[in-house]
mmJSON file of the N, C-alpha and C atoms, coordinates in Angstrom:
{"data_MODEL":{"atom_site":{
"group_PDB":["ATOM","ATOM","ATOM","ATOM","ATOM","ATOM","ATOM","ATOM","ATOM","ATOM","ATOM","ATOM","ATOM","ATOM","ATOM","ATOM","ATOM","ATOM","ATOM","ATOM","ATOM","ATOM","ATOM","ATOM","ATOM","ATOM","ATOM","ATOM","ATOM","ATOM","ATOM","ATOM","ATOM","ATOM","ATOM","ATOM","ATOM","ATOM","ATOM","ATOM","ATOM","ATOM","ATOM","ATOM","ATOM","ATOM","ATOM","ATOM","ATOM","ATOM","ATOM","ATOM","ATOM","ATOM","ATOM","ATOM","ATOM","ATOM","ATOM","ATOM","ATOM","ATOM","ATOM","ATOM","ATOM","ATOM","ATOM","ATOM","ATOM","ATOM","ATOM","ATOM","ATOM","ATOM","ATOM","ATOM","ATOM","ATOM","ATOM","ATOM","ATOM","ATOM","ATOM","ATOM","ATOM","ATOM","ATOM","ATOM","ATOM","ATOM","ATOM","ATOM","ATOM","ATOM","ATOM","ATOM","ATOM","ATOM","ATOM","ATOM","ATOM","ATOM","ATOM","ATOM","ATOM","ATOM","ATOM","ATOM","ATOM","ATOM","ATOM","ATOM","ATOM","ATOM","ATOM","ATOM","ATOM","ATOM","ATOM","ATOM","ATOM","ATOM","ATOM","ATOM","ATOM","ATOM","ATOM","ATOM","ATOM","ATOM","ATOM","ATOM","ATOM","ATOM","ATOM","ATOM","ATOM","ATOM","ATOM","ATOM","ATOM","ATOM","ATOM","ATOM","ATOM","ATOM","ATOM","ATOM","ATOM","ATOM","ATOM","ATOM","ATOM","ATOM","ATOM","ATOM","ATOM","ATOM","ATOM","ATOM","ATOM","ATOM","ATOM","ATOM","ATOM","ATOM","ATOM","ATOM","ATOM","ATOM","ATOM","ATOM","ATOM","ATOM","ATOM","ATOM","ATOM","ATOM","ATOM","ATOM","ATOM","ATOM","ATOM","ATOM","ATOM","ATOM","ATOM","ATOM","ATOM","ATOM","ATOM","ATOM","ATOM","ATOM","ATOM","ATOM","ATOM","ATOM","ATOM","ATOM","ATOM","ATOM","ATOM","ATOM","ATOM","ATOM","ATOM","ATOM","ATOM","ATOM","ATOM","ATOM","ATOM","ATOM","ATOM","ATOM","ATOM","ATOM","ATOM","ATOM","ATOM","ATOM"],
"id":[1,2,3,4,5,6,7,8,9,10,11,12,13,14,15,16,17,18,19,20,21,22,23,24,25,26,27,28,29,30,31,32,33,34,35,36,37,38,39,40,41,42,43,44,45,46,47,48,49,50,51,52,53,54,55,56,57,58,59,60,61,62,63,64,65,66,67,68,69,70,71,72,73,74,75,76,77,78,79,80,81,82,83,84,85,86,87,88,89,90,91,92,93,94,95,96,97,98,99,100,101,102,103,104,105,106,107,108,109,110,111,112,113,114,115,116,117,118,119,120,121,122,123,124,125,126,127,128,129,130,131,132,133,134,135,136,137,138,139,140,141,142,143,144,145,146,147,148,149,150,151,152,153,154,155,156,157,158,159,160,161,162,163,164,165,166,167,168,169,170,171,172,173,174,175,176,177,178,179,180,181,182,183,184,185,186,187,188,189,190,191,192,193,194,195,196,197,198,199,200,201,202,203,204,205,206,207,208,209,210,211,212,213,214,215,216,217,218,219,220,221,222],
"type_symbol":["N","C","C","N","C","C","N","C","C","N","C","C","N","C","C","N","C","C","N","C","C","N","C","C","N","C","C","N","C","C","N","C","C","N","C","C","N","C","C","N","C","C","N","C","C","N","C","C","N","C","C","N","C","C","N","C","C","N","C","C","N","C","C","N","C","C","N","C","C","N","C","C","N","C","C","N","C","C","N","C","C","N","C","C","N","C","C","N","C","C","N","C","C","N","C","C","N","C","C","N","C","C","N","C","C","N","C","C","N","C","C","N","C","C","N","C","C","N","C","C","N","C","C","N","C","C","N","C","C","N","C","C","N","C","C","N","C","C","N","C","C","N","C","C","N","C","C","N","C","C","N","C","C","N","C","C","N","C","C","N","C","C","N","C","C","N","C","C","N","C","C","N","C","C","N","C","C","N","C","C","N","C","C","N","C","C","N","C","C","N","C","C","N","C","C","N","C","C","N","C","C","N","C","C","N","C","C","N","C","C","N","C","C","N","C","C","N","C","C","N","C","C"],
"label_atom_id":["N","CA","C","N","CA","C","N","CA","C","N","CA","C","N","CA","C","N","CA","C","N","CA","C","N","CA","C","N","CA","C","N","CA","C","N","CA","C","N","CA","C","N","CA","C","N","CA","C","N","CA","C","N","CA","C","N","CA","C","N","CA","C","N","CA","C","N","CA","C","N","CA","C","N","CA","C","N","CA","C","N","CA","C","N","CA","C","N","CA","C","N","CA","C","N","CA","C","N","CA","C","N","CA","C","N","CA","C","N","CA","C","N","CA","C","N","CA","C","N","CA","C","N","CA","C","N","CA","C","N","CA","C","N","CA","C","N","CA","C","N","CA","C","N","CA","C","N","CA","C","N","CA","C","N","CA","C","N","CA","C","N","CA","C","N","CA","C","N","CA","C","N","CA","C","N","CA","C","N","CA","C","N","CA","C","N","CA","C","N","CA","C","N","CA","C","N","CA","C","N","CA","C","N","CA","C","N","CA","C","N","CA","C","N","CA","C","N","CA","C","N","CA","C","N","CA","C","N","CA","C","N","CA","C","N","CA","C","N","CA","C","N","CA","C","N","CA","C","N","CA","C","N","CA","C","N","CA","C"],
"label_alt_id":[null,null,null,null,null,null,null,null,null,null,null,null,null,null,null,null,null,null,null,null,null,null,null,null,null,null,null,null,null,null,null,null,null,null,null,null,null,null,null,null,null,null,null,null,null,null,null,null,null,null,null,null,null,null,null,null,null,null,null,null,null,null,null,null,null,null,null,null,null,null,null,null,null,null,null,null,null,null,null,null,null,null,null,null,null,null,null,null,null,null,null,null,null,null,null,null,null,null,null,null,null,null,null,null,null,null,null,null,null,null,null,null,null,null,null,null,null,null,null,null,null,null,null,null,null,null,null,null,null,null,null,null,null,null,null,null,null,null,null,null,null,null,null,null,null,null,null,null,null,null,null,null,null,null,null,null,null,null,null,null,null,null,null,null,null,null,null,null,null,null,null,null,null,null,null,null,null,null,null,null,null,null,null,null,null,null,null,null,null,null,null,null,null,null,null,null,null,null,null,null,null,null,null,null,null,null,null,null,null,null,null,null,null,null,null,null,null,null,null,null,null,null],
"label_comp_id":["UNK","UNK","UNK","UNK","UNK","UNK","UNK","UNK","UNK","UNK","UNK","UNK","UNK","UNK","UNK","UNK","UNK","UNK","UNK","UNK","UNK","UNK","UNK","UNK","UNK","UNK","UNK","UNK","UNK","UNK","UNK","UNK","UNK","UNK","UNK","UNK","UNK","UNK","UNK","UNK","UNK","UNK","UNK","UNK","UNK","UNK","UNK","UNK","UNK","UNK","UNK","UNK","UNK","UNK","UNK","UNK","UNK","UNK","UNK","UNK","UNK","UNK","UNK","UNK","UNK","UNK","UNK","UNK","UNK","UNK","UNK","UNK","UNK","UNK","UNK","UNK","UNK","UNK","UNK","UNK","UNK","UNK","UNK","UNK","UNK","UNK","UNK","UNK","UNK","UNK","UNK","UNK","UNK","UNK","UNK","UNK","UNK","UNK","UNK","UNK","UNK","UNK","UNK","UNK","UNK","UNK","UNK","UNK","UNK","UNK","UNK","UNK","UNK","UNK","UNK","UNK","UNK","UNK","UNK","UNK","UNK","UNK","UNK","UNK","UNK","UNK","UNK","UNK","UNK","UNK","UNK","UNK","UNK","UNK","UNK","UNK","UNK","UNK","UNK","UNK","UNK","UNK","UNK","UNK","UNK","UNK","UNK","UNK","UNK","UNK","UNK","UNK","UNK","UNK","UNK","UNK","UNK","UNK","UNK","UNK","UNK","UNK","UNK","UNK","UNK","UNK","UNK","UNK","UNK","UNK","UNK","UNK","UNK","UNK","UNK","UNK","UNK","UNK","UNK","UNK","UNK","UNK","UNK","UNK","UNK","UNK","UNK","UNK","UNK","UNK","UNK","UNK","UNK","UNK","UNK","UNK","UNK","UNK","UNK","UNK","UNK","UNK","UNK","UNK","UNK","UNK","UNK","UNK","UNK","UNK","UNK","UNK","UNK","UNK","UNK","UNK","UNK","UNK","UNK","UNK","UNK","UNK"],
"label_asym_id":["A","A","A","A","A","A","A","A","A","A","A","A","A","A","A","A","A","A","A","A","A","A","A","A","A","A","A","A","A","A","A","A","A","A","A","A","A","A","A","A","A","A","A","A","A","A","A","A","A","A","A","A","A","A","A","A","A","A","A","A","A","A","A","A","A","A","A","A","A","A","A","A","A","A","A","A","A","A","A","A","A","A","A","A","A","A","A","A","A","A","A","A","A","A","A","A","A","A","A","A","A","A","A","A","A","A","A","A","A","A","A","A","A","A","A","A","A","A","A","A","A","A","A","A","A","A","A","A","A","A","A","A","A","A","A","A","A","A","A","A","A","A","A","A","A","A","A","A","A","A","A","A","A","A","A","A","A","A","A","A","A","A","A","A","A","A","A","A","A","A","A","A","A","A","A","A","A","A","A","A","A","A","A","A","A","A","A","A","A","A","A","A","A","A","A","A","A","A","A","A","A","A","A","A","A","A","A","A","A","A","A","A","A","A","A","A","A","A","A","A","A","A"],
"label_entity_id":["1","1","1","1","1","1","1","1","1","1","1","1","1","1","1","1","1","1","1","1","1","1","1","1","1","1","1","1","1","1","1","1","1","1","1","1","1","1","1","1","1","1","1","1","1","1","1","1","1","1","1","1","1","1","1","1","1","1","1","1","1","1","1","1","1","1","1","1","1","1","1","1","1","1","1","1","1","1","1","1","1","1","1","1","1","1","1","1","1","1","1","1","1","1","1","1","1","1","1","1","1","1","1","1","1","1","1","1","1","1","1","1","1","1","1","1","1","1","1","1","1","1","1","1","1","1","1","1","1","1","1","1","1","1","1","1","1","1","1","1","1","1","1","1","1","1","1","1","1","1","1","1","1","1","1","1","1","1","1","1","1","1","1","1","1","1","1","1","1","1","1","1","1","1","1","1","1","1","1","1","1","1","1","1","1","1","1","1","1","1","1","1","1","1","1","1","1","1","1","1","1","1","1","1","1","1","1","1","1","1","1","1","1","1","1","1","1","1","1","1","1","1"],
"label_seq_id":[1,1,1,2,2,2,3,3,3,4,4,4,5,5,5,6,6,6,7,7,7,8,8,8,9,9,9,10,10,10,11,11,11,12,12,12,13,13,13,14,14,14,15,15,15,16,16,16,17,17,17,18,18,18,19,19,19,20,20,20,21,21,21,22,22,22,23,23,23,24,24,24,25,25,25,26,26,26,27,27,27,28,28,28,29,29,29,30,30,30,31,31,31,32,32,32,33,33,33,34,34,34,35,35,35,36,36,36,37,37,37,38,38,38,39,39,39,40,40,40,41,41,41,42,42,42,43,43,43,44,44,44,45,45,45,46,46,46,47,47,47,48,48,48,49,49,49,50,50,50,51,51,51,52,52,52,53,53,53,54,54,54,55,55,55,56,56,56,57,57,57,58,58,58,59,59,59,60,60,60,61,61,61,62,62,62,63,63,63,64,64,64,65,65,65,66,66,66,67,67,67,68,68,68,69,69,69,70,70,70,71,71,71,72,72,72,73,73,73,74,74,74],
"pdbx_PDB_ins_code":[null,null,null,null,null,null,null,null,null,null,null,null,null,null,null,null,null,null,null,null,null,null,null,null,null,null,null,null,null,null,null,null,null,null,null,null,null,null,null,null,null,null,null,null,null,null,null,null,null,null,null,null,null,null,null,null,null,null,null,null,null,null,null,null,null,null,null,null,null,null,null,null,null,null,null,null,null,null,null,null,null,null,null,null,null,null,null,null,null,null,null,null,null,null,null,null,null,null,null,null,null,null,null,null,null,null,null,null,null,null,null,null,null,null,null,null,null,null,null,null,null,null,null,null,null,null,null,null,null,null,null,null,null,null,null,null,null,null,null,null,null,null,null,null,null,null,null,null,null,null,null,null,null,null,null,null,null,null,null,null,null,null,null,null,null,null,null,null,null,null,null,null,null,null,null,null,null,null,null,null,null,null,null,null,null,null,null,null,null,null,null,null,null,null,null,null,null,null,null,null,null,null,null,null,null,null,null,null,null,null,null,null,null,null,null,null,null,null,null,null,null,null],
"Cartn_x":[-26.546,-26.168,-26.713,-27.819,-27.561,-27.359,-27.283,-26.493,-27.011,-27.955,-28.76,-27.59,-27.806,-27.459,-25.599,-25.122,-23.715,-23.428,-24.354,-24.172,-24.357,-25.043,-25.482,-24.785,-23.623,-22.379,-21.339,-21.077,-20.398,-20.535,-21.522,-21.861,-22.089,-22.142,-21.825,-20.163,-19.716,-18.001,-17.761,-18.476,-17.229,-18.01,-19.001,-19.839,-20.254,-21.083,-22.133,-23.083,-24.595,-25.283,-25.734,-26.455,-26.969,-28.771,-29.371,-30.424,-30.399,-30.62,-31.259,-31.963,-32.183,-33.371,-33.049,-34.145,-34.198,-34.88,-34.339,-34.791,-34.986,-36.003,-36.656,-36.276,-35.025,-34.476,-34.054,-33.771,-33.289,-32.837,-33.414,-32.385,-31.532,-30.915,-30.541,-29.784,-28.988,-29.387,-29.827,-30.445,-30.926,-30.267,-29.32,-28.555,-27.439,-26.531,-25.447,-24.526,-24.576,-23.528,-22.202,-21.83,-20.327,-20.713,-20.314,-19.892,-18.486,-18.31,-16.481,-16.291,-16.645,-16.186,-14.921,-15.274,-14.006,-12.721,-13.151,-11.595,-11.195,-11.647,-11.364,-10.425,-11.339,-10.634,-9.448,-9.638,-8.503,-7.388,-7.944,-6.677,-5.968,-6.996,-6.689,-6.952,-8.285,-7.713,-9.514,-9.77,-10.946,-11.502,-11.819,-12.009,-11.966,-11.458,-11.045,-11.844,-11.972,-13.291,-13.963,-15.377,-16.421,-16.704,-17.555,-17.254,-16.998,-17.788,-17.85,-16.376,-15.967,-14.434,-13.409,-13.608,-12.701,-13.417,-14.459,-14.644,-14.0,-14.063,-13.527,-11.631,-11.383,-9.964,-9.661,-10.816,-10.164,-11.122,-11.264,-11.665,-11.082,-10.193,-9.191,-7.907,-7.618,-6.491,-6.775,-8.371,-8.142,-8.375,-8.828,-9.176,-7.439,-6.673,-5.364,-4.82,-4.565,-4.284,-4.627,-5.959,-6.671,-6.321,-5.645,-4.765,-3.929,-2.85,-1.873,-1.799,-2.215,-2.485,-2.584,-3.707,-4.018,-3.759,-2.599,-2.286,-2.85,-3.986,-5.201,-4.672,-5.101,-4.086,-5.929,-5.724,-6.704,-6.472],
"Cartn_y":[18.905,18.402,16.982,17.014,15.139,14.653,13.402,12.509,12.726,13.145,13.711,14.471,15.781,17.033,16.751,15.904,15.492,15.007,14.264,13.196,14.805,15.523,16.49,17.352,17.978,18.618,17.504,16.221,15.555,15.772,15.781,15.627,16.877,17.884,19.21,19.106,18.843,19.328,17.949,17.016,16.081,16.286,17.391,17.83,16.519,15.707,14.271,14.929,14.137,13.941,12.789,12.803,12.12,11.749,10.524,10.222,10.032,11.14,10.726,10.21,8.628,8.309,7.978,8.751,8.285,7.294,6.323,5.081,5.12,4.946,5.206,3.967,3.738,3.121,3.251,2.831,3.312,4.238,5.722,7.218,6.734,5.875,5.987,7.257,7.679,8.068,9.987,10.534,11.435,12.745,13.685,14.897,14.748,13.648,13.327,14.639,16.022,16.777,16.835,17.529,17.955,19.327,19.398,20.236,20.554,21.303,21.74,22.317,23.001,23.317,22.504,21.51,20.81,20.616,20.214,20.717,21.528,22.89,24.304,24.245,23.901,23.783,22.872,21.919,20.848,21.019,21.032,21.666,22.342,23.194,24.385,24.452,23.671,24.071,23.824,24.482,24.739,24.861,24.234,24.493,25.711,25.788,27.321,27.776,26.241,26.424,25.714,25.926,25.589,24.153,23.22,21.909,22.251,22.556,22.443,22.588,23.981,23.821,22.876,22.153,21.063,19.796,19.552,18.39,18.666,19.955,20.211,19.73,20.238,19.723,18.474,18.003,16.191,15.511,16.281,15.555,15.714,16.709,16.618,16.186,16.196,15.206,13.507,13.23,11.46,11.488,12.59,12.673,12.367,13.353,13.492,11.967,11.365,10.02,8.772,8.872,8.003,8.29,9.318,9.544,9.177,9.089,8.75,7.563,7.216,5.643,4.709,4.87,4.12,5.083,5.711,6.781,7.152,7.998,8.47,9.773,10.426,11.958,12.471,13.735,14.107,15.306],
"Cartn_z":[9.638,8.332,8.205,7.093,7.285,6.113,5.899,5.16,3.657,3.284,2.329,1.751,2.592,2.27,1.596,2.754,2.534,1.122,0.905,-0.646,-1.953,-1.448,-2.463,-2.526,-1.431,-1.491,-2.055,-1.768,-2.811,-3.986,-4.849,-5.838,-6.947,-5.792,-6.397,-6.682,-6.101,-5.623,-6.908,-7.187,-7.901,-9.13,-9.678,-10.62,-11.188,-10.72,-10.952,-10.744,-10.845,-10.835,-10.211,-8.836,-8.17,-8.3,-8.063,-7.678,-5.859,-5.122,-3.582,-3.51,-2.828,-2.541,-0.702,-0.521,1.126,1.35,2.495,2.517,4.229,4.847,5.94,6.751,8.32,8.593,10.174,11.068,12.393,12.283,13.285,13.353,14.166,15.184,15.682,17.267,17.712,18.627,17.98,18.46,18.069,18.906,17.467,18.5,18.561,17.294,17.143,16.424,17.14,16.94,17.643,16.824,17.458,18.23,19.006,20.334,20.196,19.301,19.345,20.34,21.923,22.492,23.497,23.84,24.177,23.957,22.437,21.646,21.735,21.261,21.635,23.48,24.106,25.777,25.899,25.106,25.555,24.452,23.3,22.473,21.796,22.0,21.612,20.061,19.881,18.216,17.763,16.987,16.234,14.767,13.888,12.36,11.964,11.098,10.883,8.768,7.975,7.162,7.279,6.982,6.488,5.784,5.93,5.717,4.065,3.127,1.696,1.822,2.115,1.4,2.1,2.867,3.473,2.536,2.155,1.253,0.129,-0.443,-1.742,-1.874,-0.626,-0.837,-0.375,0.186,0.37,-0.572,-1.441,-2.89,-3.976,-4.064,-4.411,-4.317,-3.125,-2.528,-3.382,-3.377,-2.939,-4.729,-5.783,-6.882,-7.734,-7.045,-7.694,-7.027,-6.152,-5.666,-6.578,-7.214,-8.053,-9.691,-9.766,-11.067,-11.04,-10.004,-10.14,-9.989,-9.509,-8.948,-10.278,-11.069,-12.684,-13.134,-13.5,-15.0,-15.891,-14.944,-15.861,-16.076,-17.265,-18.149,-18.625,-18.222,-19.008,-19.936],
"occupancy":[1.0,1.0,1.0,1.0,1.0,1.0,1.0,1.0,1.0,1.0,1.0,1.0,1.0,1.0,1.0,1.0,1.0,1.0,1.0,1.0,1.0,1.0,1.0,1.0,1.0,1.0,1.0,1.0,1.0,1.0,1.0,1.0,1.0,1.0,1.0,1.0,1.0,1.0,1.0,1.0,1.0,1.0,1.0,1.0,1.0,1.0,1.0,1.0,1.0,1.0,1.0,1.0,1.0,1.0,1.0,1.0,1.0,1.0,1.0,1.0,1.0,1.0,1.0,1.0,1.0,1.0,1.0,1.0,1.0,1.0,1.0,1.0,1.0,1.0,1.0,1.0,1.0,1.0,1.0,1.0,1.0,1.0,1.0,1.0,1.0,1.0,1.0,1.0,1.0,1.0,1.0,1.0,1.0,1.0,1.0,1.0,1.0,1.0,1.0,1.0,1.0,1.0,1.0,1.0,1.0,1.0,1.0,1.0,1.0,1.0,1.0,1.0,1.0,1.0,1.0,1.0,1.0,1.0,1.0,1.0,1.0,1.0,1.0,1.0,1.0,1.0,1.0,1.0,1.0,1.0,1.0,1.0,1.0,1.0,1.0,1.0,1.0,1.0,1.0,1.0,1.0,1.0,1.0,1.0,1.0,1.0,1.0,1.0,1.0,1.0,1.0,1.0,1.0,1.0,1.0,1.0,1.0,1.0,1.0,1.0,1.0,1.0,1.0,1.0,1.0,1.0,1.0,1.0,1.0,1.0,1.0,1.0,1.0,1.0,1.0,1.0,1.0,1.0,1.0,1.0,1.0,1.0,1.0,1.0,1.0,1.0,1.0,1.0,1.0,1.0,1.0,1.0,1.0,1.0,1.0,1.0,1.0,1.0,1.0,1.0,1.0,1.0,1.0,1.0,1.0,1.0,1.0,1.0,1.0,1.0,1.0,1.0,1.0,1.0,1.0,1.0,1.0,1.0,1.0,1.0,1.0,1.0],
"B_iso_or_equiv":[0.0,0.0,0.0,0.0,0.0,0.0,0.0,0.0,0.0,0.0,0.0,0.0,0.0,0.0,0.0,0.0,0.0,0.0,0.0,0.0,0.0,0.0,0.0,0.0,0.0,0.0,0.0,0.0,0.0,0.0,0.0,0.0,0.0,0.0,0.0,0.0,0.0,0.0,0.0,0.0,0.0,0.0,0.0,0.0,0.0,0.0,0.0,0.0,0.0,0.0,0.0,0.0,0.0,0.0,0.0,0.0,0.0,0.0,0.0,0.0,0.0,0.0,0.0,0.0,0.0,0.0,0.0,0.0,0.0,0.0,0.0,0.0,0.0,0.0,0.0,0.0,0.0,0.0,0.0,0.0,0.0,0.0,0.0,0.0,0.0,0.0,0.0,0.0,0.0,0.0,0.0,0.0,0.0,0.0,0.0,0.0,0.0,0.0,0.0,0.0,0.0,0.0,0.0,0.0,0.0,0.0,0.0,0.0,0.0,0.0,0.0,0.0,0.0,0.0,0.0,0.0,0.0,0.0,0.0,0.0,0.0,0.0,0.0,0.0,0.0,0.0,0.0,0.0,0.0,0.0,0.0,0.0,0.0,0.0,0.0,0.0,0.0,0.0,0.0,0.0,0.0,0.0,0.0,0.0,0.0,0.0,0.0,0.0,0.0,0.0,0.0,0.0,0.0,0.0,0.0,0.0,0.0,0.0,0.0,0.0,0.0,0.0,0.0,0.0,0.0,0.0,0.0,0.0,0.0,0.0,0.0,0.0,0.0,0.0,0.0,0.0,0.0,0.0,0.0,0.0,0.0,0.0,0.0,0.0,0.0,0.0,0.0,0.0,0.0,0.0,0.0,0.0,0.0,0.0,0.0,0.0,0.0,0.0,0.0,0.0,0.0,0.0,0.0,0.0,0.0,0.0,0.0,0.0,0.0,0.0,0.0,0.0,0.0,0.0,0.0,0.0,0.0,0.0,0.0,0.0,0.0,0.0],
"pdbx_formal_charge":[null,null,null,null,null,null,null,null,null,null,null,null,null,null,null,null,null,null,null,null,null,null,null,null,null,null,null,null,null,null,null,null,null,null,null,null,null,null,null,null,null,null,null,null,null,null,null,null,null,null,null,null,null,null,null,null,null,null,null,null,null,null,null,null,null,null,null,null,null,null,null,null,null,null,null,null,null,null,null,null,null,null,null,null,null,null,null,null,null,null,null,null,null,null,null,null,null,null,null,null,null,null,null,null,null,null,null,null,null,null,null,null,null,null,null,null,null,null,null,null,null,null,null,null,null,null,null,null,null,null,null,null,null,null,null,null,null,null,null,null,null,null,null,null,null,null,null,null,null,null,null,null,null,null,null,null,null,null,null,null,null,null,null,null,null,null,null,null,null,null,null,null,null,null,null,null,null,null,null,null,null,null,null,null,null,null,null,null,null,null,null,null,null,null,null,null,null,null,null,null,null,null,null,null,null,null,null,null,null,null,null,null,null,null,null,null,null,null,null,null,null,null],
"auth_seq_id":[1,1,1,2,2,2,3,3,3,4,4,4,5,5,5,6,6,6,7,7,7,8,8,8,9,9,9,10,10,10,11,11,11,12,12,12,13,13,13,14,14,14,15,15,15,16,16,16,17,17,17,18,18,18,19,19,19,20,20,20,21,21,21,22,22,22,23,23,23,24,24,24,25,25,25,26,26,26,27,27,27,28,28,28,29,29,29,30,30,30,31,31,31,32,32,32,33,33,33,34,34,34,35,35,35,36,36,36,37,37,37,38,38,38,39,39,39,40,40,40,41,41,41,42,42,42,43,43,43,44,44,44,45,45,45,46,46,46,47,47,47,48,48,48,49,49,49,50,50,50,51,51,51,52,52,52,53,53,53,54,54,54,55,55,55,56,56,56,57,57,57,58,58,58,59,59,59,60,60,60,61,61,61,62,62,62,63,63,63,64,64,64,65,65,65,66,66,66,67,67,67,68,68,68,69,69,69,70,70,70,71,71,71,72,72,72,73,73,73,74,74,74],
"auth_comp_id":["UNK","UNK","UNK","UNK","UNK","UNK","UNK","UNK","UNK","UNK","UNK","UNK","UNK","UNK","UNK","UNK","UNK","UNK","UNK","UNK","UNK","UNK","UNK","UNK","UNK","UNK","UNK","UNK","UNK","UNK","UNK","UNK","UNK","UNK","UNK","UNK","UNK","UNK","UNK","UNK","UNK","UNK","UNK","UNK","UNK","UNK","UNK","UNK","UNK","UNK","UNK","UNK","UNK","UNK","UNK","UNK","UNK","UNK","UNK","UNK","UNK","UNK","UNK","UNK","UNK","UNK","UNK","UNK","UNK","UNK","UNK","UNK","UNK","UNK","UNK","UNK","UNK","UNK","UNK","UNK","UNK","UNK","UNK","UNK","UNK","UNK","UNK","UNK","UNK","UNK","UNK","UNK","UNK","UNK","UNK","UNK","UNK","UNK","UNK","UNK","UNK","UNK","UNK","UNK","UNK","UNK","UNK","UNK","UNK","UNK","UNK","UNK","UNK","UNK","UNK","UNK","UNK","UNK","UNK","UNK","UNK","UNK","UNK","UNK","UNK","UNK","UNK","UNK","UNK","UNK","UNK","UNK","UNK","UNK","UNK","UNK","UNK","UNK","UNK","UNK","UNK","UNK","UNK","UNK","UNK","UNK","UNK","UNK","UNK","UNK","UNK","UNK","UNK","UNK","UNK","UNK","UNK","UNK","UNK","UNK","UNK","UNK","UNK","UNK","UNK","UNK","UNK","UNK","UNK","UNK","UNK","UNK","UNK","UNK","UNK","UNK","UNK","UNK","UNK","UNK","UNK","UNK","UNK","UNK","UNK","UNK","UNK","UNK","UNK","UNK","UNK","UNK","UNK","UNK","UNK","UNK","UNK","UNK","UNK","UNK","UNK","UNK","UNK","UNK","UNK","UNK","UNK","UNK","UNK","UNK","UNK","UNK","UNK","UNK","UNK","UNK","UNK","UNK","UNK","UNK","UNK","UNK"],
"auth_asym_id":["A","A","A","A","A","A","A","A","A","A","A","A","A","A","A","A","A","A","A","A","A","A","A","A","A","A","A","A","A","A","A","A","A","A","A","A","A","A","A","A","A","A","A","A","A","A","A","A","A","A","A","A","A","A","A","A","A","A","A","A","A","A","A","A","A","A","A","A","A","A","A","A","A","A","A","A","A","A","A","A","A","A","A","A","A","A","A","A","A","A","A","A","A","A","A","A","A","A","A","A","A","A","A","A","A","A","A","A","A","A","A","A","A","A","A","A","A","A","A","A","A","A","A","A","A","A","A","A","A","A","A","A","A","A","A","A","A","A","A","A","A","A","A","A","A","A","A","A","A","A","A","A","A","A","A","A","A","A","A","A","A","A","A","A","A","A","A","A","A","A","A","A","A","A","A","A","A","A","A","A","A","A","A","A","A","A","A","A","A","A","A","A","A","A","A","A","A","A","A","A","A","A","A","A","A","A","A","A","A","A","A","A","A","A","A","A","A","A","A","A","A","A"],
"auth_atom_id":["N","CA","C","N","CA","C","N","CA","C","N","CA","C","N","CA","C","N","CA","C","N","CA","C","N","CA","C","N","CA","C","N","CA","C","N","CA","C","N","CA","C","N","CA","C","N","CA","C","N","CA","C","N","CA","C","N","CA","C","N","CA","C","N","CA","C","N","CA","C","N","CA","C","N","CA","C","N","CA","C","N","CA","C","N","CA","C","N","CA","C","N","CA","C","N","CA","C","N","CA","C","N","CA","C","N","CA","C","N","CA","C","N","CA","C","N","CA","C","N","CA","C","N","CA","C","N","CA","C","N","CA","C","N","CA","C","N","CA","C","N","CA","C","N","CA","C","N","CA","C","N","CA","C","N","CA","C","N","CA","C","N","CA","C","N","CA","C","N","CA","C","N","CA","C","N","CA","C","N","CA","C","N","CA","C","N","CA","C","N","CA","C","N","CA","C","N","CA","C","N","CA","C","N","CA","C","N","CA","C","N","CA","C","N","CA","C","N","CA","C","N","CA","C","N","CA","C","N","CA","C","N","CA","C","N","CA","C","N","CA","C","N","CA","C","N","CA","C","N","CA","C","N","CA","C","N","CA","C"],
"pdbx_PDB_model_num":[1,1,1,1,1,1,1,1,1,1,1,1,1,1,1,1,1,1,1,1,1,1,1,1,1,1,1,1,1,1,1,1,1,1,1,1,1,1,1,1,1,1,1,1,1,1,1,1,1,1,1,1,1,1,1,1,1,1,1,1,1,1,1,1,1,1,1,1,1,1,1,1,1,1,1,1,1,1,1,1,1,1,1,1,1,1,1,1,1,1,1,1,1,1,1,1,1,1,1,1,1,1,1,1,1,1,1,1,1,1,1,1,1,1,1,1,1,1,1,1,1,1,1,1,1,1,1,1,1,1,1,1,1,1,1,1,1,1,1,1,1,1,1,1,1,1,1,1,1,1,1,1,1,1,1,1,1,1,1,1,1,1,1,1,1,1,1,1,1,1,1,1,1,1,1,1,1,1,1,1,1,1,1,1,1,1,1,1,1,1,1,1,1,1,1,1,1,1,1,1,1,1,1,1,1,1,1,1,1,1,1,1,1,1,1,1,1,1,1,1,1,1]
}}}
């Protein structure tokens, strides 16, 4: 997944319209995945959806927070 792709599932999910521009910069270390197996071993516990639908609901979570917050009504 990279940071691209991330901004463009944001932006689907908060229905905007984005300009990507990639800006060519240190990759830094290269192969920065997750390895869920550990977790799985140590705690027994493993993602159970798919990133989109876990952004979708913590974009909704922080969407409904920011309504309530300034008493925005739509």
């Amino acid at each position: 997944m990279t940071i691209n792709r991330l901004a463009e599932m944001a932006a689907q999910i908060s229905g905007k319209t984005l300009t990507i521009r990639h800006i060519d910069g240190p990759l830094g270390v290269r192969g920065r995945n997750s390895d869920n197996r550990l977790i799985r071993e140590k705690l027994g516990w493993e993602p159970v959806q798919p990133l989109l639908r876990g952004m979708e609901s913590t974009y909704a979570w922080i969407a409904e927070r920011v309504k309530l917050k300034y008493g925005i009504r739509e």
